[in-house]
N, C-alpha and C positions, 0 to 999 in steps of 0.2 A: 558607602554604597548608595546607590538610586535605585532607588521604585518608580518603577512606573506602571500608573493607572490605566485597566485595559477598561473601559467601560464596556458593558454585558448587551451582546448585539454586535462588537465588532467583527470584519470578516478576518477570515483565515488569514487572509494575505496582509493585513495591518499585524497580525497577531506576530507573525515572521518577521515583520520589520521591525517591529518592537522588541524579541527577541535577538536579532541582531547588532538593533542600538545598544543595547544593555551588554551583551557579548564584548561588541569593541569598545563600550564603556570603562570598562571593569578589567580589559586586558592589562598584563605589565607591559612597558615600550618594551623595543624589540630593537637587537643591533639588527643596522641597516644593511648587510651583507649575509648575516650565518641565519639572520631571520631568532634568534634565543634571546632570552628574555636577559634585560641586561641587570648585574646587578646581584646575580643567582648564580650559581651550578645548576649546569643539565640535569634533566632529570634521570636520565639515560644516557648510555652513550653506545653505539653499534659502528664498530670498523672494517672495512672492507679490504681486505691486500690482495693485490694481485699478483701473482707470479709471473714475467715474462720471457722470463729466462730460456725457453724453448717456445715452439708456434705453438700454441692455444687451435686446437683443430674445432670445427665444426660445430660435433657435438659437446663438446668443451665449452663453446663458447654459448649455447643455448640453455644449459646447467646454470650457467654464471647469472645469466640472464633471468632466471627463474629463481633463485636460490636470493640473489640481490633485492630482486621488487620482492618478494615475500619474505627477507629482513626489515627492509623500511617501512612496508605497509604495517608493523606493528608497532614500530617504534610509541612513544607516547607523545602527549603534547610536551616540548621542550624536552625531546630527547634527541642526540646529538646522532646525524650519520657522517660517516668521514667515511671518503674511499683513496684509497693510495696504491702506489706500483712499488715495486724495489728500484731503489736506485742504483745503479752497477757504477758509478762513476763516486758515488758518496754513501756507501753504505748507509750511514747516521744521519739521510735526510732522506727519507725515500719521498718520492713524488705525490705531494697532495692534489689532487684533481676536486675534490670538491667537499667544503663541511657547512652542513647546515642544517639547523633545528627542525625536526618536525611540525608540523599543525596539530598534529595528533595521530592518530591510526585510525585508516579506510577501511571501509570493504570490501572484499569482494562481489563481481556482479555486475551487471549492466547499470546503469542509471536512471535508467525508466523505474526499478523497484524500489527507488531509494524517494526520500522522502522529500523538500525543498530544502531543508536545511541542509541534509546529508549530499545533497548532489554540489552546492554551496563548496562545501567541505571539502569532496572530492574534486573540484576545480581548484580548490585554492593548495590541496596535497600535488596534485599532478603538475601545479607549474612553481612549486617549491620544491621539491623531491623527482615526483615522477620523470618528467621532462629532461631533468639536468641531470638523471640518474640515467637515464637512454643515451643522453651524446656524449657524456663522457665513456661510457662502456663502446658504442662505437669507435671512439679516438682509442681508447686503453686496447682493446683487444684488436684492433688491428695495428699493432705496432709490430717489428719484425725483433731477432730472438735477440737477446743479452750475452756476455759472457760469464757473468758472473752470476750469483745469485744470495743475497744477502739476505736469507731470509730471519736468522737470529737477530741480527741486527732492528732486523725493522720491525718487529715484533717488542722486543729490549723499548726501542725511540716510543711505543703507542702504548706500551705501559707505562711510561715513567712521563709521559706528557700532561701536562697540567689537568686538559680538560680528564681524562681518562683516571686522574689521581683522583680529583675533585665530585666526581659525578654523585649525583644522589639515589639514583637507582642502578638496573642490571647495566654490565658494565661486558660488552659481547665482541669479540675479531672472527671473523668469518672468512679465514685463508683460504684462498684456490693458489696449490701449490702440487709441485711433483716432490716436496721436501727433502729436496736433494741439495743441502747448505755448502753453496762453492763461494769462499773468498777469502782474499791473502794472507795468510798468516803474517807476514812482514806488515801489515797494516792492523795487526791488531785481529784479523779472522780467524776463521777456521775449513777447513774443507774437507766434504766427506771421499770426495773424488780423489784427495792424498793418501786415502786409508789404504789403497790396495786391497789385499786378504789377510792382516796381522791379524785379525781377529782382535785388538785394542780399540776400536774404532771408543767407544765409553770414555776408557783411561787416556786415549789422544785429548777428546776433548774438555774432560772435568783439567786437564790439565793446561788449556790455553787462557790466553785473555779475556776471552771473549765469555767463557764458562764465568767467570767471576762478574760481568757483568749483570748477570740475574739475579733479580731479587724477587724473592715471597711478599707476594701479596697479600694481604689481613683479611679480607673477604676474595671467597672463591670468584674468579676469572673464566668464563663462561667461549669456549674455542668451538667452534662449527669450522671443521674441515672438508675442503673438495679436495682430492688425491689426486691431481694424474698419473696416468698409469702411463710408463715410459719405460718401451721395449727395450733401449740402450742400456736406460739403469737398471733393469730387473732382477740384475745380481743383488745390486746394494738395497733397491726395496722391497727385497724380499728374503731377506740376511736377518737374520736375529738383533745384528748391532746395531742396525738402522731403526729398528723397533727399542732397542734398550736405551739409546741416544735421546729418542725423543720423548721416552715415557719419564727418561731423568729430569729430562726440560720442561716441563709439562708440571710433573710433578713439584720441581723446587718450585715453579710459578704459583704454585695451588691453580693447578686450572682444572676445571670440569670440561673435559674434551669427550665430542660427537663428533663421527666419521660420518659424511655425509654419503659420499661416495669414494670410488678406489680401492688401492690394496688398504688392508688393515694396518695400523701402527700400536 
């Protein structure tokens, strides 16, 4: 470690640079892409899925927007955001758009109230995060609809993913979905859109492939759900089975799940 001598009389603004020398002194290097400390586990990690599978309307898309910047703005220093789409073409790879460490967690507020270091901070969060969390949610929600929707799948890939395994702290997915899981059973899926009215919709799926790919997590798994609500499906999400479905899934995960908005599950 280094110390460094502030002689008594110096101004404010030496005191900050000296501060800052000692800051990037004293940091771990940093891969040169995801910006996280190399060497380490995250210290966190926060996943983003987006559902594409129908148009994302409006005010869908202004939730996303709110609900995203105020998950990354807390993340910690060296905690990991990733954001992803479903893949309809590859279930088991859905689309990474962006992963990269934190600087730490900002505030909110303007920047006239913040201090010289914290405004620092805040420029160095907004073109790490901020910035690249804006154009990729521009590219992601305006893409047009899917036919498939893999949402078990992609959920299964971002548990069982190194960084997500490894992490040292809260370990968080923040799904915007109408969780309405449509994919091929002859590929190993499942879909709730096969179910009809049997009223089996549970015993259909503890009985496919894709049920046996879940596994229990050792520490609770931390879900923040947005629901769309989808006039089409309002049978199935608003069915009892569609609610038993996912509280099994959920459940075998050990997850601790918040509805953020939507129907209830």
């Amino acid at each position: 470690m280094k110390i460094y001598m502030i002689p008594v009389g110096v101004g404010f603004g030496v005191l900050v640079i000296a501060f800052l020398a000692f800051s990037f002194a004293s940091s771990p290097p940093l891969d040169s892409k995801t910006k996280c400390e190399i060497g380490r586990p995250v210290d966190a990690i926060t996943v983003v899925l987006i559902d594409r599978s129908d148009k994302i309307s409006r005010t869908e898309r202004d939730g996303i927007r709110r609900i995203v910047r105020e998950a990354s703005r807390i993340l910690p220093k060296n905690g990991l955001f990733i954001m992803i789409s479903l893949n309809p073409a590859d279930p088991r790879q859905p689309f990474v758009h962006m992963s990269v460490c934190s600087p730490g967690p900002v505030q909110l507020g303007g920047l006239e109230a913040l201090a010289t270091h914290e405004k620092l901070h805040q420029k160095k969060w907004q073109d790490t995060l901020g910035k690249p969390i804006d154009q990729v949610l521009d590219e992601v929600l305006d893409i047009s609809t899917q036919k498939t929707s893999p949402i078990i799948e992609s959920i299964v890939e971002i548990t069982n993913s190194y960084e997500f395994r490894n992490a040292r702290g809260a370990r968080s997915i923040y799904l915007h979905s109408d969780m309405i899981q449509n994919t091929d059973k002859a590929r190993g899926g499942w879909s709730m859109l096969a179910q009809g009215s049997s009223g089996r919709m549970l015993q259909s799926f503890n009985s496919s492939d894709l049920a046996d790919r879940i596994e229990r997590e050792e520490e609770v798994l931390e879900i923040f759900l947005t629901v769309f609500d989808r006039v089409r499906y309002a049978r199935i999400q608003r069915s009892e089975e569609f609610s038993e479905v996912w509280k099994d899934i959920f459940g075998k995960m050990n997850a601790d799940v918040k509805i953020l908005s939507g129907p209830r599950i």
